[in-house]
ZAMARGU-4260 file (C-alpha; in steps of 0.2 Angstrom, whole numbers, plus 5000, padded with zeros to 4 digits):
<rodrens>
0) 4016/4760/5187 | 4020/4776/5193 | 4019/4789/5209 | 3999/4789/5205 | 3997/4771/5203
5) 4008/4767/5217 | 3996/4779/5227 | 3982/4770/5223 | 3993/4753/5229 | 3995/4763/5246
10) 3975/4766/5248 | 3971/4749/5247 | 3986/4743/5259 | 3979/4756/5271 | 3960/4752/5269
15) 3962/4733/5267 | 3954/4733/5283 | 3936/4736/5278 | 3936/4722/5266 | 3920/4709/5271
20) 3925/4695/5282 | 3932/4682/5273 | 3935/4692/5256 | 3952/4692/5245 | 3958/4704/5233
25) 3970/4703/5219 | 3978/4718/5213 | 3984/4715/5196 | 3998/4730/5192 | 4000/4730/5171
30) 4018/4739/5169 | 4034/4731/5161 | 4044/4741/5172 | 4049/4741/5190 | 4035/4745/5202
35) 4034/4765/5206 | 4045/4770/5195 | 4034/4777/5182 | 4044/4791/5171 | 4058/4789/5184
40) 4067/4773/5180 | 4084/4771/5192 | 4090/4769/5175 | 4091/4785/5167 | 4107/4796/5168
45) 4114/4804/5185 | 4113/4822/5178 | 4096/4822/5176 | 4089/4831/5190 | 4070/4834/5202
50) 4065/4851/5200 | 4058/4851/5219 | 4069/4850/5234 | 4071/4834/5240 | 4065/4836/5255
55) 4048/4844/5251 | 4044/4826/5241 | 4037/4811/5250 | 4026/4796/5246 | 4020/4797/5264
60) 4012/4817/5266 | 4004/4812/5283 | 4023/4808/5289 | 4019/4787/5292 | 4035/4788/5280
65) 4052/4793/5274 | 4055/4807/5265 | 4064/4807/5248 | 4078/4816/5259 | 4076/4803/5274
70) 4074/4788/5262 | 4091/4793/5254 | 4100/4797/5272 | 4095/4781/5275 | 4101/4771/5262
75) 4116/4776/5265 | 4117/4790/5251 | 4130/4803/5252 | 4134/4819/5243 | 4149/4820/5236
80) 4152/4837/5226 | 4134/4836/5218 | 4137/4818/5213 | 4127/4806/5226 | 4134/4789/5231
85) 4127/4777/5241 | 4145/4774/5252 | 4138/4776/5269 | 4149/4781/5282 | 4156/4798/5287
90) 4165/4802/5268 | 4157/4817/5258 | 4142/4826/5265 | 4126/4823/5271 | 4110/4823/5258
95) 4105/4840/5260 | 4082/4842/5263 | 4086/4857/5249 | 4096/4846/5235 | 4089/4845/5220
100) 4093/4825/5219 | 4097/4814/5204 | 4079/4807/5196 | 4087/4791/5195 | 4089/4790/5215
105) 4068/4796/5214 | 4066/4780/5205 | 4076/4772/5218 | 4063/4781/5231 | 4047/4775/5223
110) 4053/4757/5221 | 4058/4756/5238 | 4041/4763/5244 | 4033/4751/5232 | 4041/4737/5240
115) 4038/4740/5258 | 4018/4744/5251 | 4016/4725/5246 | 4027/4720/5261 | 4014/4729/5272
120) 3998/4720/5264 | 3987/4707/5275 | 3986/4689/5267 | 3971/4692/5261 | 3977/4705/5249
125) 3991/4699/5236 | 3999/4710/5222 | 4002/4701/5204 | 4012/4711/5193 | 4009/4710/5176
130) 4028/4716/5168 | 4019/4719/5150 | 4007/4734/5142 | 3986/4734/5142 | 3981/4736/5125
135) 3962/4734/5128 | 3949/4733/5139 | 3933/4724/5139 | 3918/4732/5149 | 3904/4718/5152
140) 3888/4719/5161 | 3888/4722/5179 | 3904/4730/5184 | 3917/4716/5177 | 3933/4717/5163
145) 3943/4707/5155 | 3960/4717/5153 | 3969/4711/5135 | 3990/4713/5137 | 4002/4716/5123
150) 4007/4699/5122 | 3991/4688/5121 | 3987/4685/5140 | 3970/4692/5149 | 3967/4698/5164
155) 3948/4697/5171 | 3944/4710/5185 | 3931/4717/5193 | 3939/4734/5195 | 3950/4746/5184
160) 3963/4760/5190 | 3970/4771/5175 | 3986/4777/5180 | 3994/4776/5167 | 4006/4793/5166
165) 4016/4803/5153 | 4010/4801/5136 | 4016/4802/5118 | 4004/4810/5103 | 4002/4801/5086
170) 4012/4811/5074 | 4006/4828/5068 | 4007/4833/5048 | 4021/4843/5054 | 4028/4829/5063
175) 4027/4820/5048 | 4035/4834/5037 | 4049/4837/5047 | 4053/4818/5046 | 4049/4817/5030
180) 4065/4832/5024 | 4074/4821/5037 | 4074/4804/5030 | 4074/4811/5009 | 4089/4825/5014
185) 4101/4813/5023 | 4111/4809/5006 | 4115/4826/5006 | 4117/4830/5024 | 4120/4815/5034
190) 4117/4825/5052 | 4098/4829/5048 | 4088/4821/5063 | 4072/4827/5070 | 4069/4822/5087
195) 4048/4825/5090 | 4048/4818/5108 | 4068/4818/5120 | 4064/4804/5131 | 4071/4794/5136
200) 4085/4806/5132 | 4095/4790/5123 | 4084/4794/5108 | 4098/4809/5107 | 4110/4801/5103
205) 4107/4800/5085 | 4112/4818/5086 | 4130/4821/5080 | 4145/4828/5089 | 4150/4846/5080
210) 4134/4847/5071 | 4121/4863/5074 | 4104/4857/5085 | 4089/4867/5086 | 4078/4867/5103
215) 4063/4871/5104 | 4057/4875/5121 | 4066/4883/5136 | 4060/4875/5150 | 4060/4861/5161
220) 4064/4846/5147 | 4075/4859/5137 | 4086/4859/5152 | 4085/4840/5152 | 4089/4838/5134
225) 4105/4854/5137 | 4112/4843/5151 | 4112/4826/5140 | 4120/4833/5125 | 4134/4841/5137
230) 4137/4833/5152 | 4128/4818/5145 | 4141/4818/5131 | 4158/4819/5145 | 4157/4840/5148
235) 4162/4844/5163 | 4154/4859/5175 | 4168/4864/5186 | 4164/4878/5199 | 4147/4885/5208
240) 4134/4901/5206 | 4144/4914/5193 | 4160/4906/5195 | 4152/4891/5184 | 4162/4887/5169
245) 4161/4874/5157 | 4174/4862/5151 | 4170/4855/5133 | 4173/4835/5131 | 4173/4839/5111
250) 4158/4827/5109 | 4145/4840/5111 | 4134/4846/5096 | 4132/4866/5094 | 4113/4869/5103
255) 4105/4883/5099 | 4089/4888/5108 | 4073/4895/5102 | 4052/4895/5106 | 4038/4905/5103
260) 4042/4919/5115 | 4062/4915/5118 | 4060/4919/5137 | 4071/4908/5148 | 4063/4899/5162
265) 4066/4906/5180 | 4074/4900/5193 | 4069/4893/5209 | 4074/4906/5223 | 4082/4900/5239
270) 4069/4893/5251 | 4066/4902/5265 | 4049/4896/5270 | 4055/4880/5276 | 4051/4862/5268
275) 4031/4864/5274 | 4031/4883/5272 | 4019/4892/5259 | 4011/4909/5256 | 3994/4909/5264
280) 3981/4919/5254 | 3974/4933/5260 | 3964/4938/5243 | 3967/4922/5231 | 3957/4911/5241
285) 3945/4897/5239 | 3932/4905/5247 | 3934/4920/5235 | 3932/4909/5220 | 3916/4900/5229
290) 3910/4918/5233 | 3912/4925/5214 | 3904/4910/5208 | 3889/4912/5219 | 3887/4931/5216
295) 3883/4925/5199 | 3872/4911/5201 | 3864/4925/5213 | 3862/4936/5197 | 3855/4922/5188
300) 3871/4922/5179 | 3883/4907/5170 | 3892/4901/5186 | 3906/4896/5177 | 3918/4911/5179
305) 3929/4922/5165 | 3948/4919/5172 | 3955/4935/5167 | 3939/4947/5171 | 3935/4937/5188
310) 3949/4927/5193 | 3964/4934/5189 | 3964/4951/5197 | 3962/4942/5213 | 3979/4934/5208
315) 3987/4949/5203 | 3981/4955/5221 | 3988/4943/5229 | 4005/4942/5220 | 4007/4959/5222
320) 4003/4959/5242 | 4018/4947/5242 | 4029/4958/5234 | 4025/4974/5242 | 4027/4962/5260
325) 4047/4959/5253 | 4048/4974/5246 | 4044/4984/5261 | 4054/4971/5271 | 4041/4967/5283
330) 4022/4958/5287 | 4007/4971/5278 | 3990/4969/5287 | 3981/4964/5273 | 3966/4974/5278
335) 3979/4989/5275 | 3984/4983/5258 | 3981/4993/5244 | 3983/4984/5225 | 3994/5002/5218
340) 3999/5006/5201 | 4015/5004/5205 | 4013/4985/5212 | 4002/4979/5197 | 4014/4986/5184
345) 4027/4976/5194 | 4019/4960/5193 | 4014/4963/5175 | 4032/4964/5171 | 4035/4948/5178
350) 4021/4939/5168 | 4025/4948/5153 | 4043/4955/5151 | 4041/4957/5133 | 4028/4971/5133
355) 4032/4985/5124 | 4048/4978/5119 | 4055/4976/5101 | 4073/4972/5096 | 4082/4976/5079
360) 4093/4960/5079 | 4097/4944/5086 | 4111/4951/5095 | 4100/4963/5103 | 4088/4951/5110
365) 4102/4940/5116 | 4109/4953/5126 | 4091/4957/5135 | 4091/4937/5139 | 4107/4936/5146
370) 4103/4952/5156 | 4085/4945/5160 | 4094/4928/5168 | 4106/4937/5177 | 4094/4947/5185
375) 4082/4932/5189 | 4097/4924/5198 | 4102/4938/5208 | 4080/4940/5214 | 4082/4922/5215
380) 4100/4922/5227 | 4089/4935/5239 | 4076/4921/5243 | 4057/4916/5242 | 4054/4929/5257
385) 4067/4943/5253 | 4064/4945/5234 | 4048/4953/5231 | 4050/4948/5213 | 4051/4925/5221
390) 4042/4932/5233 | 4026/4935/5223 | 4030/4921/5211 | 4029/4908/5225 | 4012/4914/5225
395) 4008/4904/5211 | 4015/4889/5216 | 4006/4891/5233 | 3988/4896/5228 | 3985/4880/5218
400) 3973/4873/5228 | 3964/4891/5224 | 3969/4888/5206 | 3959/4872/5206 | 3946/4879/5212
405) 3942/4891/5198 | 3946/4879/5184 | 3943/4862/5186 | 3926/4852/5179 | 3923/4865/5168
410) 3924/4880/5183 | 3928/4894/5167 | 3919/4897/5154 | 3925/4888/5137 | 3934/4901/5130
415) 3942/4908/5145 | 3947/4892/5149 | 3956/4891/5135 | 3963/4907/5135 | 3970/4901/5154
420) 3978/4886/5145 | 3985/4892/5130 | 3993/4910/5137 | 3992/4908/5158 | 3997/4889/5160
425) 4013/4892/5152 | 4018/4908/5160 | 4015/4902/5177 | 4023/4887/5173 | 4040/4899/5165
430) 4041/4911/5181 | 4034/4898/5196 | 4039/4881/5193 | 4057/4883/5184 | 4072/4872/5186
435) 4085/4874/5201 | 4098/4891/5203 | 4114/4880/5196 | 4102/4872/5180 | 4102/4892/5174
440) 4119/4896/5181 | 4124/4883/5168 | 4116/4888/5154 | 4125/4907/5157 | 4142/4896/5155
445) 4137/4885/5140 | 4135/4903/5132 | 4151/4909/5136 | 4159/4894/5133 | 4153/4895/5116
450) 4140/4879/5115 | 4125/4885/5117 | 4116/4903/5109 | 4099/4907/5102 | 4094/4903/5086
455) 4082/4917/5085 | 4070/4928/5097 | 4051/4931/5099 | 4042/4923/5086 | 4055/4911/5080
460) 4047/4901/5067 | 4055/4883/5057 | 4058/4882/5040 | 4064/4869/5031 | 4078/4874/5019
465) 4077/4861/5004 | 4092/4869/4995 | 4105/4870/5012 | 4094/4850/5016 | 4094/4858/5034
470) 4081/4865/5047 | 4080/4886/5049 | 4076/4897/5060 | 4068/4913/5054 | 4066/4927/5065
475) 4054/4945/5060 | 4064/4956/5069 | 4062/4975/5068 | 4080/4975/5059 | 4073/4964/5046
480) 4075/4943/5044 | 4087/4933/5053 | 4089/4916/5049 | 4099/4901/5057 | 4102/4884/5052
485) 4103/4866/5061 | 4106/4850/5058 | 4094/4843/5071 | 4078/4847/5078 | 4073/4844/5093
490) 4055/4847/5102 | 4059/4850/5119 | 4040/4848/5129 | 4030/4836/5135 | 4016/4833/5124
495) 3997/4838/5131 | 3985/4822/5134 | 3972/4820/5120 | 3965/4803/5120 | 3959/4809/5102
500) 3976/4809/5097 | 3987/4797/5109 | 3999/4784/5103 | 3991/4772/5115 | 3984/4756/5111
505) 3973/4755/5123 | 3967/4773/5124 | 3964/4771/5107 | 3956/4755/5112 | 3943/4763/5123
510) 3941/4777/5115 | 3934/4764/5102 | 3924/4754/5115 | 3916/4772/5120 | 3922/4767/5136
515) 3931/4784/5139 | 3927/4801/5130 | 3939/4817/5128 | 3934/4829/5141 | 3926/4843/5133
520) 3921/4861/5143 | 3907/4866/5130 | 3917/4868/5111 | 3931/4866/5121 | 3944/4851/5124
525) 3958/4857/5132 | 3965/4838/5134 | 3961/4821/5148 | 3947/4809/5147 | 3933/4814/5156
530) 3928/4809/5173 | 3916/4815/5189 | 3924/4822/5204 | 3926/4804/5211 | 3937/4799/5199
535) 3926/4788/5192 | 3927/4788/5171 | 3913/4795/5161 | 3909/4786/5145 | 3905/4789/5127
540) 3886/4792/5133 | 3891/4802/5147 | 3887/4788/5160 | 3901/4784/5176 | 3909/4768/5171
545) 3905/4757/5186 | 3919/4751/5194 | 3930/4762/5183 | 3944/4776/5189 | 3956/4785/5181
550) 3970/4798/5192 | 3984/4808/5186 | 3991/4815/5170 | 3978/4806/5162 | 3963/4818/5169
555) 3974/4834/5165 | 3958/4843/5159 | 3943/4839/5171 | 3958/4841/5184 | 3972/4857/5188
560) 3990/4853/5190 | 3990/4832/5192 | 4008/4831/5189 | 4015/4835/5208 | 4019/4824/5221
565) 4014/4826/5239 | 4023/4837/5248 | 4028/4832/5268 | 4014/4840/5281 | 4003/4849/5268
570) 3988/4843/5264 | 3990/4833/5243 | 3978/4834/5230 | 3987/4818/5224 | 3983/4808/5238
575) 3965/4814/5240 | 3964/4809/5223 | 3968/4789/5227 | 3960/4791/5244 | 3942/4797/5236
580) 3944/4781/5222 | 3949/4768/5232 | 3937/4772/5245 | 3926/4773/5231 | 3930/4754/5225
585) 3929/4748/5242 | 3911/4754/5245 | 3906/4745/5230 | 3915/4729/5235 | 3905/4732/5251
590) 3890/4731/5241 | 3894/4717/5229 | 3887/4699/5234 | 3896/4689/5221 | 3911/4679/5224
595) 3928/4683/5216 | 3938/4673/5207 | 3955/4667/5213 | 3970/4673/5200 | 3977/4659/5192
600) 3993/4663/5200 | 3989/4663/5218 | 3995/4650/5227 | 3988/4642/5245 | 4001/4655/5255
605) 3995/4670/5241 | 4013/4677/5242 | 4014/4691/5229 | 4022/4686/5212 | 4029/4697/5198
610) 4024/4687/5180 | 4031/4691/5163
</rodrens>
């Protein structure tokens, strides 16, 4: 059970209130690991880092809690150099609210918030935690389940919560190729590995010191996988900003980067906005997307609305109001804002910095992406107000709730909304939500320390190489074919939800049962099993399941963006979310007459138990 079904747990400890005189309720949580942890286990390697500043993440957005920052201040966590202990005292430095904090100390966090939820729930609710995996689920007339776990045991319930997070697909025919030269190759080249999927990072470690890895991807879980196979393997960063350096431990592998379009994820600019400061939209708005959408069902028109015809120019608008603001150095009425030429081919550049660009050679290209981190460091150094170029990508970050708007439950039109996911998702993703200043300040000294370079440049393609038994990388540039070899492969992303292809047993289970369906938008599936606005799952037959919800990465298609946590002060998709479903299930309870079963496990004081 992670953040989302730990927010679920909160609901109910808060709402427990409006249960009928004289009712109970059991909340059966199904996870073998610690409670809240989710994809944060405290276990996991110290140099594995958030990507939002601490003290912008909470579990507790209406402030009746800590902080990640406050929690960890608390605990008696200290900052020692970048390395956080929990000494107490006066030694090192305080936790900073603009860290980027160790995600094993998050684990830490959402345990710690686990167990004060469970500590704060009246007698008459009791927690029983399940340390095992659901592989099915039976639906039976009138609202009830029995829940079938991995090792035998069943769980009857008269309500269901899917939260269940991250997911892993079932392996593609290239997955299946690439293992396939792997496994019959590795007479002849005993360092061929191919890594579909780096988490938990340990799966990396099958990757040999002085051998060649390819990785594909540049962003958020490439970093992650960079920092495992160097200082995961004893490197050692020494220094801060551009006086980084490397110090090689000898155990590294040579890593060589490439992707579809090479471009290296940006980095987050200083925060000047505060921890609960955010652009507000002056074009970009809800009500502007409410107000397109009704001049069309005005005109008799499709409601649904064409992202880059309707939507996105209202984007652009607002981007470029942001950096015209930063670049003029002070507030522009936006009454007197006018959307020039020279503004929009500003923000174009930042979406595509590729555009009209063609480079004869690899050394070429490497030498633009060098300069093009270099520069993003410097915009980013100048701040998320002072740089016009973080100042209009924050945009992004801040008009998601506008984003949401436009897209969710099928809010575009098929084919623009896959267009939005398939080019627009990941460039916002690659200039808004990229890893912290020191993460690319690090990769700039792997490369001059010689581990890390690009295996090609835009339009890097794999090939497998049965004669050398190892992975290539081809590149078309204008020069001709470049081509560069590897030992390892590694897919650095996190795979897309489709229930259609999800290693799960039980998605696989219910998909079966007709209990859940992909989420389709037309012809189109862009991924997540499909629900109403409620939460509540939609079936085979397009019927709400009663008494049936699903939250979180799991409805990343009907829903926008389900993958942040709440932020301190600011109103939290993530905890409406919960808030609608629980509220939701407690209605219904309100309106059920039947009695409900005791758990087996509760005893006459109903304390809270954890069963294995």
């Amino acid at each position: 059970m992670g953040p989302r079904g730990l927010s679920i747990l909160q609901r109910i400890a808060e709402l427990a209130g409006q249960l009928p005189a004289g009712r109970t309720l059991d909340v059966h949580l199904i996870d073998p690991a610690e409670g809240g942890q989710g994809s944060h286990p405290a276990n996991q390697p110290a140099h594995l880092l958030t990507n939002t500043l601490a003290g912008q993440v909470t579990m507790f957005a209406d402030g009746t809690g800590p902080s990640f920052t406050e929690w960890a201040a608390s605990a008696g966590y200290r900052d020692f150099g970048g390395v956080y202990l929990p000494t107490g005292g006066t030694a090192g430095d305080p936790v900073g609210e603009h860290a980027y904090l160790p995600r094993q100390l998050l684990g830490g966090y959402l345990s710690w918030v686990f167990d004060r939820t469970v500590r704060s729930l009246p007698p008459h609710v009791r927690v029983v935690h399940h340390r095992d995996r659901a592989v099915d689920i039976e639906a039976h007339g009138g609202g009830d389940f029995t829940v079938h776990l991995r090792n035998g045991h069943v769980v009857p319930s008269d309500y269901v919560f899917l939260a269940t997070g991250h997911c892993e697909r079932v392996p593609t025919a290239q997955d299946r190729a690439y293992e396939e030269f792997a496994g019959t190759n590795a007479d002849r080249n005993p360092w061929l590995v191919y890594c579909p999927h780096p988490y938990p990072v340990e799966r990396l470690r099958n990757i040999a010191p002085g051998s060649t890895v390819a990785v594909q991807g540049f962003g958020l879980t490439a970093h992650d996988v960079i920092s495992e196979l160097t200082a995961g393997r004893g490197g050692v960063f020494r220094g801060s900003g551009w006086a980084t350096e490397y110090l090689p431990s000898g155990r590294e592998p040579r890593i060589e980067l490439f992707s579809r379009q090479c471009l290296p994820f940006s980095a987050r600019g200083v925060n000047q906005k505060g921890l609960t400061g955010q652009h507000r939209p002056r074009f970009f708005t809800r009500e502007a997307v409410r107000l397109l959408r009704a001049e069309a069902v005005r005109r008799g028109d499709d409601p649904r609305l064409d992202f880059v015809a309707e939507v996105l120019p209202l984007l652009l608008k607002e981007m470029g109001y942001a950096y015209r603001a930063a670049a003029d150095g002070r507030p522009v009425p936006p009454e007197e804002y006018e959307f020039t030429e020279d503004d929009r081919r500003a923000v174009e550049g930042i979406i595509d910095p590729l555009r009209g660009r063609a480079f004869p050679d690899r050394d070429a290209f490497r030498k633009f992406f060098v300069d093009y981190v270099v520069e993003d460091l410097e915009q980013a150094e100048r701040g998320n107000r002072t740089s016009p170029v973080k100042a209009a990508t924050d945009v992004i970050r801040d008009t998601r709730a506008s984003l949401r708007e436009a897209v969710e439950f099928s809010g575009l039109t098929p084919t623009s909304h896959r267009t939005f996911n398939s080019f627009y998702v990941p460039v916002m993703n690659r200039v808004s939500f990229g890893p912290p200043r020191h993460r690319n300040h690090q990769l700039l000294a792997l490369m001059r320390a010689g581990i890390v370079d690009l295996a090609g440049g835009p339009g890097s393609k794999v090939v497998l190489d049965r004669e050398a038994a190892r992975f290539a990388i081809r590149t078309e540039y204008t020069g001709g074919t470049e081509i560069r070899h590897a030992d390892a492969l590694v897919i650095a992303r996190l795979d897309a939800f489709h229930p259609e292809h999800d290693r799960s047993p039980l998605i696989r289970s219910l998909l079966a049962r007709g209990l859940v369906r992909p989420y389709a938008n037309g012809p189109f599936q862009p991924g997540g099993i499909d629900i109403d606005e409620q939460g509540r799952i939609v079936t085979a037959v397009g019927e709400p399941l009663p008494g049936a919800w699903a939250v979180g990465y799991p409805v990343e298609g009907p829903r926008f963006y389900t993958h942040a946590l709440p932020r301190q002060g600011l109103a939290s998709q993530f905890t409406a979310d919960a808030d609608a479903s629980v509220r939701d299930m407690f209605a219904q309870i309100r309106h059920r007459h039947e009695a409900v079963q005791e758990d087996t496990y509760a005893g006459t004081d109903r304390k809270s138990v954890s069963v294995r």
